[in-house]
N, C-alpha and C positions, 0 to 999 in steps of 0.2 A: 785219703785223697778226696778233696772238694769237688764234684762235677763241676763244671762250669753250665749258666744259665742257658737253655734253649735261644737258638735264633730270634723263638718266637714268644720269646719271654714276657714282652708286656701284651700282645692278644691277647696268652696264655693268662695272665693272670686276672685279667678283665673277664675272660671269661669262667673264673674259677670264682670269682667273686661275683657273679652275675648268677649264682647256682645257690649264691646265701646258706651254703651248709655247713662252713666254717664255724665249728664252735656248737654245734646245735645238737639237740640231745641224742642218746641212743635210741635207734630205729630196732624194729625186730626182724625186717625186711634185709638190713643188712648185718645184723647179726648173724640170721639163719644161711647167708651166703658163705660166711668165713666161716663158719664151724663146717660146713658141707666141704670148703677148701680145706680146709685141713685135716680134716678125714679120711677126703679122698686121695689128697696128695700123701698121706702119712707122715705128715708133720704136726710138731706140736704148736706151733704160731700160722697163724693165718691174719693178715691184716688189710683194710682196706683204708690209703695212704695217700694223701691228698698233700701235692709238694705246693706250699705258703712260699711266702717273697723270703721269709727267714729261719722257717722250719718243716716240716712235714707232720700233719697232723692224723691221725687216724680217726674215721668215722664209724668205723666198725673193729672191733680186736679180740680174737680169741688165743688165750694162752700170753699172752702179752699185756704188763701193769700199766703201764704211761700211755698217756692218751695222745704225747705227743714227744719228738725230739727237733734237738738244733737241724738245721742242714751239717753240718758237720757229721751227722748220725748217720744221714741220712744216704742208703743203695739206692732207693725210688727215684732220687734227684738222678740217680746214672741210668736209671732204666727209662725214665723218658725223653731222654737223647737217643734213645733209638727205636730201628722198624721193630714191630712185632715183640715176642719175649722177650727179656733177660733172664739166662740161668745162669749162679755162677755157681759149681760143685764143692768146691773149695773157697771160702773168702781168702784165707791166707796166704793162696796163690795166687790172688787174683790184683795187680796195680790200685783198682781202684777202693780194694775193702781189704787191704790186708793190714791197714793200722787205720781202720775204721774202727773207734772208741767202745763202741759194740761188736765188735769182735775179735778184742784182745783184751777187754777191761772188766766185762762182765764175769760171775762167778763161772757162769755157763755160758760163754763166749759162741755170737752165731757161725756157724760155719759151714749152713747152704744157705742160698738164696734165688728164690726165682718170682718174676713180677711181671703180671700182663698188663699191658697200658691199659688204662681208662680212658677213651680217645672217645673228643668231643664230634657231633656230625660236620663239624666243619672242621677235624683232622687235628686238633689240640689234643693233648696230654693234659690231664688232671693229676693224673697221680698213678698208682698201683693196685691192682689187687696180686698181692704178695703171699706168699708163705715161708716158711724159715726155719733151719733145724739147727741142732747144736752138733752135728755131725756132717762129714764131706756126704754127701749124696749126689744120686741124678733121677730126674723125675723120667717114667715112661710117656710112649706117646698118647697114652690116653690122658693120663694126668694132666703134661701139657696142653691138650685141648679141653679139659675141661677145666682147666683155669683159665683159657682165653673164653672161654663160650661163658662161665661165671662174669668174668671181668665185664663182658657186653650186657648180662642179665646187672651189674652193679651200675653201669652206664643209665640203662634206660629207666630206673629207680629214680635216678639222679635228675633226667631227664621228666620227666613225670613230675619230680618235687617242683622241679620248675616252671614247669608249664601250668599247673595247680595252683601255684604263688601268682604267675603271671596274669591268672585268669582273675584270682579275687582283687590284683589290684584294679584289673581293666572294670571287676564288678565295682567296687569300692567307687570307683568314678564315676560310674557311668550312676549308680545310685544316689552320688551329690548333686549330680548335674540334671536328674532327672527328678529332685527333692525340689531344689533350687527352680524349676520352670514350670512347677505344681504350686508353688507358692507364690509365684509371681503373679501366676493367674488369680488364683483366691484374691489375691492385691489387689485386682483391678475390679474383681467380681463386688469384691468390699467397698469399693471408693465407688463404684458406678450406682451399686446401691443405696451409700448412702447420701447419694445428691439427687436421687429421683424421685420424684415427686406423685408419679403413678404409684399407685397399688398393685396393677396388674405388671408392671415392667419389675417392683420390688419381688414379688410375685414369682415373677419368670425369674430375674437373678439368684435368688433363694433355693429354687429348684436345681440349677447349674450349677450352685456352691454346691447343692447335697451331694451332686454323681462326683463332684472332682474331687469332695472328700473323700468319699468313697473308694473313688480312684488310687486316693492318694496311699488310704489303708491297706487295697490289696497291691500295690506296689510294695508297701513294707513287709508284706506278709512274702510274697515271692520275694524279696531276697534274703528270708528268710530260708525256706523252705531246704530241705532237702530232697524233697521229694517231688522232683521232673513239674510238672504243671499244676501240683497238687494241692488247696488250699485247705488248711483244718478249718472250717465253718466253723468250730465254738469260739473260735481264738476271734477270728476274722469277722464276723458278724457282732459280738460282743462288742469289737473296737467300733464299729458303725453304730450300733447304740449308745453306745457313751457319748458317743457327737451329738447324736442327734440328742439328746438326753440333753446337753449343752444348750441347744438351742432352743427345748422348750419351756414353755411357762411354766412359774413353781408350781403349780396346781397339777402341773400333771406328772404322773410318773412313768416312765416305761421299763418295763421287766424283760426277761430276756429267758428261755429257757433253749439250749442248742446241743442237739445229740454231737457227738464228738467222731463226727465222720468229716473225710475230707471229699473234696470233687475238686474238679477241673476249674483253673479260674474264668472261663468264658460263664460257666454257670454260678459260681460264685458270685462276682463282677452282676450279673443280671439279678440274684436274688436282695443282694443289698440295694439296689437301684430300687428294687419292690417295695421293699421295708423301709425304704426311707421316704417315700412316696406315701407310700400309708401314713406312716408318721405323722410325717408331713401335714396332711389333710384334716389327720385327727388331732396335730395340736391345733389347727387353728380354728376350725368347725364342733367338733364333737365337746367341746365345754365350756360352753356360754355362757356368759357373766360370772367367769372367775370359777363355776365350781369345781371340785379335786374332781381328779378323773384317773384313770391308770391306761394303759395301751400295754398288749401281751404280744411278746414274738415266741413262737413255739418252733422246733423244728424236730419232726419227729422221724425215725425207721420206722417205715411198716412192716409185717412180717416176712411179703415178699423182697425186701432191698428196695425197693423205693423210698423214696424224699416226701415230708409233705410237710411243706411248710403254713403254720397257720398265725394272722395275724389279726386284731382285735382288739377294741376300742371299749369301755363300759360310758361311754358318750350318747349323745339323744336319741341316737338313732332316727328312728322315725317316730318318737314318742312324743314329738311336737307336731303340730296340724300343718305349720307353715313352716317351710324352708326356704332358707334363702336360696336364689337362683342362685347355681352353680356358674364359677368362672370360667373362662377360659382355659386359665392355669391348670385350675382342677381335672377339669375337662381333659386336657391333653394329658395330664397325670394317669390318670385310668387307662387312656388309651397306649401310651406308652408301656404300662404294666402289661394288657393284655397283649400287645405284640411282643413283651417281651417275657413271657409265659411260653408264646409260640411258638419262639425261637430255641428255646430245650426243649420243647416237645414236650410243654407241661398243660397239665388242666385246670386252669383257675375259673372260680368263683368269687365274686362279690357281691353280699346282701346284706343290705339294713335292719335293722327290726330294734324292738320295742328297749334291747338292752346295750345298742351300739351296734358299730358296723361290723365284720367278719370278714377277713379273705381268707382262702383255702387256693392252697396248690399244691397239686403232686405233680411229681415229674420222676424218672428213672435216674435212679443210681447206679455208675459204675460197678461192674463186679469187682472181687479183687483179681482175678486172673487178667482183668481188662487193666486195671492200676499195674500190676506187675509187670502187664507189657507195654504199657509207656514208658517207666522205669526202665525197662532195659531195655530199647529200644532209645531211649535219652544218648547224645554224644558224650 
C-alpha cells in the first residue's frame, strides 16, 4: 500500500530541499546516531530516511545496503502522516506493509518497524529515524523514547547543516559586495590621481590607496580565517609587501621577514598602515638619484610574548648634510604612525643615522589562553 502524500506536501518538500542534504555524502555525526539506534533498540537496521517527491533516501544506514528506495518501499512515507511514532510489531498484519516489496520479497523479509518523525521547527516531517527487524517485535518504553530523543539530536544536525550553509552564503555576499566597493574606491583614488597636477594632493592620494590596499588585504585574510578575530601576520603582512613592492621603483627592494603568529585584526590593520608608511617614505626619499637600496620589515617574538616589529631602510639616512624640507604628507605620515603605535599600547621609535632610517615597535601580544577565549566566546 502507497501512503498517500501529506496535506502539507509541497511546504514539505520546499522545506526538504531547503536543507540541500539530498544526495550528499556520509556524515559521522549521523552514522554514529543509527548505530546507537540500533543497539539500543536491538535491531539489526537503523536508518535515517528522508521521504523525496519519488522516493525515500537514507542519509545515514546501518545494517542496510541501498542508499535509497522507490516510495513504493517506502513505511517512512506512512509514518509521516502521523503524530508522534509509528510502531508496527508485525508488517504482515499491518494494511499498509503487508505487501510492501520489502517485506515479502526480500530473502529476509522486514517484519517490525518503528520510525520517529524528523519534524522541522515549523511542524514539517522530513523523513524518519527508523529501525527494523526481520522478526515480529515490540520496542519498550525506553527504547521508544530513545528513538524520539535520537530522532531530535538527528533534527538539530540537520538544522546546523543549514544554518552553516546559510551563513557562508550570507558570507560569500557580503564578501563580493564588500570586494566590489573596495575597488570602486581605488577607482576613483586612481583617476583623481592621475589628473592632479599637485605633488602634494598625488602625495595625499598615494597615502589613501596604501591603507585601502591594505584594507582590502585584511578583508581577504578575515574571510579567510578560521580563527574568531585572528589574523596570521606572515600571511597578511607578506600580502601588504608585495603591494607595496608593486608600487616601488626598480631600485629598490623590500624584504620581508615575519614570525608566524597571529593577533587580533584591530592590531594587524594598524601594523600594516606602519609598514607601508615607512615604505612609503623610504621609496621616495631614502634613494636619490636612482641608486639600489633595499627596505627590511622584520617581525619578531621576544622571549617574554611580545611583538616587535622593526622596519629599515639602507638609504641616506642622514649621511648627506642637506635634506630636503620634509612635506606635509611626510609630516602627517609619522604622525599618524606614532598615534597609531598608541592605540595598541605600543613603543615606537624612529631614528636616522649614517646607514638609513630605523623604526622599532614593540607592543604586547595576546596570550594564548586570551586567543582561546575569544575563540570560544565566538557565536
Amino acid at each position: 500500500m502507497i501512503a498517500p502524500p501529506p496535506s502539507t506536501q509541497t511546504e514539505r518538500l520546499a522545506e526538504l530541499d531547503s536543507f540541500q542534504v539530498l544526495d550528499s555524502a556520509p556524515e559521522q555525526g549521523f552514522e554514529e546516531v543509527v548505530e546507537l539506534a540500533a543497539r539500543i533498540c536491538e535491531t539489526p537496521v537503523a536508518l535515517v530516511s528522508l521521504v523525496d517527491r519519488d522516493r525515500q533516501w537514507f542519509k545515514a544506514r546501518f545494517g542496510f545496503e541501498d542508499d535509497q528506495t522507490p516510495l513504493t518501499h517506502s513505511i517512512c512515507s506512512h509514518a509521516i502522516l502521523l503524530e508522534g511514532l509509528l510502531e508496527i510489531e508485525d508488517t504482515l498484519q499491518d494494511p499498509r506493509t503487508a505487501t510492501n516489496p520489502l517485506c515479502v520479497e526480500l530473502d529476509q523479509p522486514i517484519r517490525f518497524y518503528a520510525g520517529a518523525p524528523l519534524l522541522t521547527e515549523s511542524g514539517l516531517k522530513l523523513g524518519t529515524l527508523c529501525v527494523l527487524d526481520i522478526k515480529p517485535r515490540k520496542l519498550n518504553d525506553l527504547q521508544r523514547e530513545t528513538l524520539r530523543v535520537l530522532a531530535g539530536q538527528v533534527m538539530r544536525q540537520l538544522e546546523l547543516g543549514r544554518s552553516l550553509h546559510t551563513e557562508a552564503v550570507l558570507r560569500d555576499e557580503i564578501d563580493h559586495r564588500v570586494k566590489n566597493s573596495l575597488q570602486t574606491v581605488m577607482s576613483f583614488i586612481r583617476l583623481y590621481a592621475s589628473r592632479s597636477r599637485q605633488p602634494e594632493t598625488k602625495d595625499a592620494l598615494a597615502a589613501i590607496g596604501r591603507r585601502v590596499d591594505a584594507i582590502v588585504q585584511l578583508h581577504s585574510e578575515l574571510y579567510q580565517t578560521r580563527d574568531f578575530d585572528m589574523i596570521r601576520l606572515d600571511r597578511y603582512l607578506d600580502r601588504v609587501a608585495r603591494l607595496l613592492q608593486g608600487s616601488a621603483t626598480v631600485n629598490v627592494r623590500i624584504e620581508t621577514s615575519i614570525a608566524q603568529v597571529s593577533t587580533d585584526s584591530r592590531k594587524a590593520a594598524t601594523l600594516a598602515m606602519i609598514i607601508s608608511e615607512f615604505c612609503a617614505n623610504s621609496i621616495k626619499h631614502a634613494f636619490p638619484d636612482g641608486r639600489p637600496g633595499r627596505i627590511r620589515v622584520e617581525l619578531l617574538q621576544l622571549e617574554n610574548g611580545a611583538l616587535r616589529l622593526v622596519c629599515q631602510d639602507n638609504g641616506v639616512g642622514t649621511a648627506v648634510a642637506v635634506q630636503a624640507e620634509e612635506s606635509e604628507i611626510v609630516s602627517i605620515g609619522k604622525r599618524l604612525m606614532e598615534t597609531a603605535a598608541e592605540q595598541i599600547n605600543g613603543t615606537m621609535t624612529l631614528e636616522a643615522g649614517t646607514e638609513g632610517y630605523r623604526l622599532v615597535l614593540d607592543f604586547n601580544h595576546p596570550a594564548e589562553q586570551e586567543v582561546t577565549a575569544l575563540r570560544a566566546a565566538a557565536p
